[in-house]
PyMOL CGO cylinders between C-alpha atoms (Angstrom):
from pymol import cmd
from pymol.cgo import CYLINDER

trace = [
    CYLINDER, 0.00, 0.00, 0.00, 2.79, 2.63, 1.14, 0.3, 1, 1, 1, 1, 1, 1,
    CYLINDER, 2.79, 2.63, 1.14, 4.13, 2.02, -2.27, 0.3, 1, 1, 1, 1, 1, 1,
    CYLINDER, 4.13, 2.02, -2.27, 0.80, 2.69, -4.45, 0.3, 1, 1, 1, 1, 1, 1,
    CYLINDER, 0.80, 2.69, -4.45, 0.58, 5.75, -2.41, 0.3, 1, 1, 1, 1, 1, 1,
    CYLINDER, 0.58, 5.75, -2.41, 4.10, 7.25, -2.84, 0.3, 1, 1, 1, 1, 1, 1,
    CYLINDER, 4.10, 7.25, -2.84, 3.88, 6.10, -6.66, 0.3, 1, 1, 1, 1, 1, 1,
    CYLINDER, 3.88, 6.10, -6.66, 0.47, 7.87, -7.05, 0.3, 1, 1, 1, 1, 1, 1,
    CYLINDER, 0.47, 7.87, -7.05, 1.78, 11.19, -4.94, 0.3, 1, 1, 1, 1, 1, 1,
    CYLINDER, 1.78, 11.19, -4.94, 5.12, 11.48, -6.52, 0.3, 1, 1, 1, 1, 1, 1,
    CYLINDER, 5.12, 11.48, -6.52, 3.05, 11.60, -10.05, 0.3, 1, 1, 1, 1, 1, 1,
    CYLINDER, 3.05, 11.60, -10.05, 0.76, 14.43, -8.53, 0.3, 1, 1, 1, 1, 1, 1,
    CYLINDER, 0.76, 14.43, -8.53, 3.55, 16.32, -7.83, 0.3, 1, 1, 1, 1, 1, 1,
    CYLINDER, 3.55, 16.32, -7.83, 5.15, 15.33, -11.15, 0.3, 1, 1, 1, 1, 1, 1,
    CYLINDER, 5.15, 15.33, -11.15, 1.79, 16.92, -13.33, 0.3, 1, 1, 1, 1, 1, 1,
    CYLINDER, 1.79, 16.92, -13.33, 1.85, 19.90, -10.92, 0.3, 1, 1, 1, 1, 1, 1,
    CYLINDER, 1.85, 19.90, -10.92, 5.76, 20.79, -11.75, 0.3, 1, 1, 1, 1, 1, 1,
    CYLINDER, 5.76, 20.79, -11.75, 5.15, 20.11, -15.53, 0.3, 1, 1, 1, 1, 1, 1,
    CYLINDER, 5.15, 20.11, -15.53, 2.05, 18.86, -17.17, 0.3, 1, 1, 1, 1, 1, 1,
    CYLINDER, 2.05, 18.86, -17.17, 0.21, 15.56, -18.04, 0.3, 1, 1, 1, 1, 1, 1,
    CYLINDER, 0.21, 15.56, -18.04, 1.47, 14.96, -21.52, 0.3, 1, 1, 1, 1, 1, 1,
    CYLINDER, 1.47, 14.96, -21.52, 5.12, 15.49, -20.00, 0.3, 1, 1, 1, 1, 1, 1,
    CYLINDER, 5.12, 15.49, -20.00, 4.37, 13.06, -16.96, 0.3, 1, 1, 1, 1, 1, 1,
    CYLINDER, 4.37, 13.06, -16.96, 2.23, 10.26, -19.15, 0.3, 1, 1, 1, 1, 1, 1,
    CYLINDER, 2.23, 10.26, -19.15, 5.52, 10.22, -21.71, 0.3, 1, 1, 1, 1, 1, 1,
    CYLINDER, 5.52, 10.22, -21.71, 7.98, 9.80, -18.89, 0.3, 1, 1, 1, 1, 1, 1,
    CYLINDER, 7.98, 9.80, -18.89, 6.20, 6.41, -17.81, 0.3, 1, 1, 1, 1, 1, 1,
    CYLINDER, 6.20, 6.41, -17.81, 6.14, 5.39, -21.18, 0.3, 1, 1, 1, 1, 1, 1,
    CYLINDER, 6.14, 5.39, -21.18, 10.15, 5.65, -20.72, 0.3, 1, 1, 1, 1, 1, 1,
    CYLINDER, 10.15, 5.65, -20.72, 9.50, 2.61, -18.69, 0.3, 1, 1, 1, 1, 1, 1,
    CYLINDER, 9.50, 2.61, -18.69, 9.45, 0.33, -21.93, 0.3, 1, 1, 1, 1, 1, 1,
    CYLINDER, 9.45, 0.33, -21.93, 13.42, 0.99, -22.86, 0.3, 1, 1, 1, 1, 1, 1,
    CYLINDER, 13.42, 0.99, -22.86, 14.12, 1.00, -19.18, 0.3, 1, 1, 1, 1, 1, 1,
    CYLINDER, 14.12, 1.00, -19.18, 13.02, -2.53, -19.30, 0.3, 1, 1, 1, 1, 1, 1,
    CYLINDER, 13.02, -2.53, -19.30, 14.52, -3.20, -22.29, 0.3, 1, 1, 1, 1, 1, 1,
    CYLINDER, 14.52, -3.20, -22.29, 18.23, -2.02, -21.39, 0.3, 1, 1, 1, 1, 1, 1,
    CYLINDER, 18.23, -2.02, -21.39, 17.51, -4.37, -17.40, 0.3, 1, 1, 1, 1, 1, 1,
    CYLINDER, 17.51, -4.37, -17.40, 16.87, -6.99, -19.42, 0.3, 1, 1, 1, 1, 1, 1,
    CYLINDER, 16.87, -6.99, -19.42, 19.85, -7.29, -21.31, 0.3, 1, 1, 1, 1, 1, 1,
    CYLINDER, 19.85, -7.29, -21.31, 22.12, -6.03, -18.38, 0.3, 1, 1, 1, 1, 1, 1,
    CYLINDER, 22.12, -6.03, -18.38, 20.81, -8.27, -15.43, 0.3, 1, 1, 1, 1, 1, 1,
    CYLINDER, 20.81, -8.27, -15.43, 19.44, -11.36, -17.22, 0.3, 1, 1, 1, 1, 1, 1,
    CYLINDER, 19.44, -11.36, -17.22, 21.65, -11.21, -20.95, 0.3, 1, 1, 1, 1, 1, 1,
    CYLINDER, 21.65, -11.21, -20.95, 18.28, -11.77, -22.78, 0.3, 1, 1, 1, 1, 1, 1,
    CYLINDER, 18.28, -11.77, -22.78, 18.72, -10.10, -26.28, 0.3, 1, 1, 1, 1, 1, 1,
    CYLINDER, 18.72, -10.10, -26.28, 15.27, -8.90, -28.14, 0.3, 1, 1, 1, 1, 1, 1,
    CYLINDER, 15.27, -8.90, -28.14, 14.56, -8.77, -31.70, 0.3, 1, 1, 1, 1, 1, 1,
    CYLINDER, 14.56, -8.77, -31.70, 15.38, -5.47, -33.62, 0.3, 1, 1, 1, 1, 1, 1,
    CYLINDER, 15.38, -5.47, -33.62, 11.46, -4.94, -33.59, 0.3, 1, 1, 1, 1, 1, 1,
    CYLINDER, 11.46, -4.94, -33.59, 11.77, -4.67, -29.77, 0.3, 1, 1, 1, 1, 1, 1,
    CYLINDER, 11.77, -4.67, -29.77, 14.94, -1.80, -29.98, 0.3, 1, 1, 1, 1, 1, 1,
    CYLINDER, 14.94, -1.80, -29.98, 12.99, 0.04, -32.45, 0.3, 1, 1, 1, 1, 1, 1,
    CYLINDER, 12.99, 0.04, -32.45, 9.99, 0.18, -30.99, 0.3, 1, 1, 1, 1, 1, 1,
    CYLINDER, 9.99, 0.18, -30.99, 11.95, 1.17, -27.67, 0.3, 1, 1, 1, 1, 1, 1,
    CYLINDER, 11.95, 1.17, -27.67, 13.56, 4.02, -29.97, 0.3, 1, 1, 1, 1, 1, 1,
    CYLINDER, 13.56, 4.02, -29.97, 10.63, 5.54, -30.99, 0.3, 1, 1, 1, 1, 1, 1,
    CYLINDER, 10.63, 5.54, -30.99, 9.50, 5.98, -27.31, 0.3, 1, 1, 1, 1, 1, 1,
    CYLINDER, 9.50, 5.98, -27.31, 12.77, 7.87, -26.91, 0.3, 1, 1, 1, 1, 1, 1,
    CYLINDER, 12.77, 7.87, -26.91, 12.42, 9.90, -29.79, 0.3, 1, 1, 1, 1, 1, 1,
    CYLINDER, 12.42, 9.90, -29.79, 8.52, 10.69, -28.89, 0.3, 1, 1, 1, 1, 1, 1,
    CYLINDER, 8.52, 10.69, -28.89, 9.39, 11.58, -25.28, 0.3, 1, 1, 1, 1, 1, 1,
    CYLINDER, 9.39, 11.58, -25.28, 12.38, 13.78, -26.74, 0.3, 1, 1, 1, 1, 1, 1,
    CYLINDER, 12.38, 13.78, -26.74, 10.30, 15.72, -29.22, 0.3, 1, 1, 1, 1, 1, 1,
    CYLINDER, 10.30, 15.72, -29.22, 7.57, 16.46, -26.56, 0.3, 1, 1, 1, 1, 1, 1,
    CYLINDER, 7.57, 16.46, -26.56, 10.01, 17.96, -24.15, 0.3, 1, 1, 1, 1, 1, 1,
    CYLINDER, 10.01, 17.96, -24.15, 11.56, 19.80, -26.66, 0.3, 1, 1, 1, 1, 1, 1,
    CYLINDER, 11.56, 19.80, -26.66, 8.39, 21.26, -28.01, 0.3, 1, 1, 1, 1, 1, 1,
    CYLINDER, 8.39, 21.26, -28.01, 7.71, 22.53, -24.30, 0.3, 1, 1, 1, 1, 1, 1,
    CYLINDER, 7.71, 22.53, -24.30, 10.86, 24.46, -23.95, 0.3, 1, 1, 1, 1, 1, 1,
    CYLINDER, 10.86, 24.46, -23.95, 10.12, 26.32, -27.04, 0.3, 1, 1, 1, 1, 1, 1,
    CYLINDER, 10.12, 26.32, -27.04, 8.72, 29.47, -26.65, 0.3, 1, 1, 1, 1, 1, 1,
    CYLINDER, 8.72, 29.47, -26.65, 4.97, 30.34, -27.57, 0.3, 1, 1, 1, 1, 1, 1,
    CYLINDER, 4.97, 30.34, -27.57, 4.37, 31.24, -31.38, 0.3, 1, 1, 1, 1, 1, 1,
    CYLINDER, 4.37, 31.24, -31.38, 1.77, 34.18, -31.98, 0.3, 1, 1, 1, 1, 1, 1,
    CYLINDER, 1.77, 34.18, -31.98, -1.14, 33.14, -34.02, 0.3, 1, 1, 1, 1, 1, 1,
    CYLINDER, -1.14, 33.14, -34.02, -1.60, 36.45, -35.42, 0.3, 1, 1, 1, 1, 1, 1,
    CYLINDER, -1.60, 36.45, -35.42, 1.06, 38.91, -37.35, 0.3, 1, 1, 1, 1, 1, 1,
    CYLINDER, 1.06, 38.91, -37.35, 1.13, 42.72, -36.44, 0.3, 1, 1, 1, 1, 1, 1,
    CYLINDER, 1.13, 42.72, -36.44, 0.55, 45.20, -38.89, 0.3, 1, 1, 1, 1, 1, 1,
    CYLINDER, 0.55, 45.20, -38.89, 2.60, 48.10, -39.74, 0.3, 1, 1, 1, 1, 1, 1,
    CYLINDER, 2.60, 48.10, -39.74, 0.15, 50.23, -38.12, 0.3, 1, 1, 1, 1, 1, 1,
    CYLINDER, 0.15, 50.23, -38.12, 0.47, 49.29, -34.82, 0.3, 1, 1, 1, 1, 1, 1,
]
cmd.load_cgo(trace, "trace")
């Protein structure tokens, strides 16, 4: 129980600092996690689908952050007028 509950309240405070897309991608991270402990602790080697698949998790989770840090884009150009 005591570790459902610190799970659940560190990912409260995880959305709170940053925001659900953010915090729903980093447990997705879990996948190539899993995928490097396999092949460190117990030598079991997956098929290139596997890797790949754990890549594009990566590569998602990457983009998203990236697209956060970038500042805001107006929707709407100024005219000379103003």
């Amino acid at each position: 129980m005591a570790i459902t509950f610190v799970s659940d309240y560190l990912w409260i405070v995880a959305m709170l600092m940053t925001s659900p897309l953010i915090v729903t991608m980093g447990l997705s991270l879990s996948i190539p996690l899993a995928l490097v402990g396999d092949v460190i602790f117990k030598g079991h080697l997956k098929s290139w689908l596997y890797w790949f698949g754990a890549a594009l998790v990566v590569y998602g989770f990457w983009i998203v952050n990236g697209k956060r840090d970038e500042p805001p884009q107006e929707s709407f150009k100024q005219t000379e007028d103003e």
